[in-house]
Backbone as CSV, one residue per row, in Angstrom:
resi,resn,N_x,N_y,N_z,CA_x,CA_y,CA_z,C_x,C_y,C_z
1,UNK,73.776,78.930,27.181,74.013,77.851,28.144,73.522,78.244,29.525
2,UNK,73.555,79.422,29.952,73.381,79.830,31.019,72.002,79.987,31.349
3,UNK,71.435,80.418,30.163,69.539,80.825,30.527,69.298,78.306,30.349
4,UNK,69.874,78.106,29.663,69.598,76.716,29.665,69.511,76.017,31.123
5,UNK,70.099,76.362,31.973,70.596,76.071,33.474,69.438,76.466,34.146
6,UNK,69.516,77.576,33.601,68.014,78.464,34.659,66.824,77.733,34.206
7,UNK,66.801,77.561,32.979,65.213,77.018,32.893,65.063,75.752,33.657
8,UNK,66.258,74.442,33.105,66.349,73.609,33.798,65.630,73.781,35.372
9,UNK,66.439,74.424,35.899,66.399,74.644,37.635,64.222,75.670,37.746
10,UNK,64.168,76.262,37.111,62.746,77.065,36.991,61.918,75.598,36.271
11,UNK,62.262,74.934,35.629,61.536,73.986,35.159,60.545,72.707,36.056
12,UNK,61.884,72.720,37.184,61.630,71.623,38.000,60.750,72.301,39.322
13,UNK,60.605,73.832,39.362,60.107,74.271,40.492,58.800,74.539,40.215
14,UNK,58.733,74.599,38.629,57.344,75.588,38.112,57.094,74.584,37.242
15,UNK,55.668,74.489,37.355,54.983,73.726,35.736,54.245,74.657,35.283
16,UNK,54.117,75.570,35.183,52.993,76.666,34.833,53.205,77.084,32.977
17,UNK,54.646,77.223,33.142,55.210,77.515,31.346,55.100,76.347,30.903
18,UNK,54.856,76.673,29.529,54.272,75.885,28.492,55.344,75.279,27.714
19,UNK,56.551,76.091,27.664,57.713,75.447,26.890,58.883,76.365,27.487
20,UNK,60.468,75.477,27.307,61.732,75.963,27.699,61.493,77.361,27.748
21,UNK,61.328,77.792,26.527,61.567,79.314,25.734,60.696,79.923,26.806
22,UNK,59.855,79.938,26.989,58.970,80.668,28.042,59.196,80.948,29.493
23,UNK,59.854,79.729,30.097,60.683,79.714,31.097,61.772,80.721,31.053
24,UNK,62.862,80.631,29.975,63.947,81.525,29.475,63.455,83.081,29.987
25,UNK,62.660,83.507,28.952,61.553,84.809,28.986,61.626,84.721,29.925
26,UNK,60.891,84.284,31.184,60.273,84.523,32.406,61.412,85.291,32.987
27,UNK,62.931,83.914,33.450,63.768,84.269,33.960,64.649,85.375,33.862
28,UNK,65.157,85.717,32.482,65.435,87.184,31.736,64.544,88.402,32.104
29,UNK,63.052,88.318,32.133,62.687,89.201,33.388,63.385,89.418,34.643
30,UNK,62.670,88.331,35.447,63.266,87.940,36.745,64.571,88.681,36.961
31,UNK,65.485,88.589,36.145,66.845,89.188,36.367,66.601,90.338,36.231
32,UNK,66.286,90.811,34.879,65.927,92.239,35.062,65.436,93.141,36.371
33,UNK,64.252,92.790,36.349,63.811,93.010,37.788,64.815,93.054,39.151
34,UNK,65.291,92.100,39.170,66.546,91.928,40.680,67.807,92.974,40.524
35,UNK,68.026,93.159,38.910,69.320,93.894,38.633,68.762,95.607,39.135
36,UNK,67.871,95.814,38.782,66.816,97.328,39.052,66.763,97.421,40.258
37,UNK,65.776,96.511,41.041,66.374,96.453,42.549,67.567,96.421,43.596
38,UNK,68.690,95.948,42.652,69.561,96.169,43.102,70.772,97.490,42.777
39,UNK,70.501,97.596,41.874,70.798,99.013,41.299,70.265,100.339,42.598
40,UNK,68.826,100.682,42.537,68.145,100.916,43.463,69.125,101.364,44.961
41,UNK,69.337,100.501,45.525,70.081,99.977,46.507,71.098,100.781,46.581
């Protein structure tokens, strides 16, 4: 439900992904990435 929200919200900012699922992917990076950086910190 939660990556569902995100794509939603990444959906409407980005047209670049080709489908939900890809969006999902993207964002599950994205977090990754921010959690490392913030770890980091």
């Amino acid at each position: 439900m939660y990556c569902d929200l995100l794509c939603i919200r990444v959906l409407m900012l980005s047209v670049g992904a080709k489908s939900v699922e890809d969006q999902c992917n993207g964002i599950e990076k994205l977090e990754q990435k921010q959690l490392e950086v913030f770890l980091e910190k």
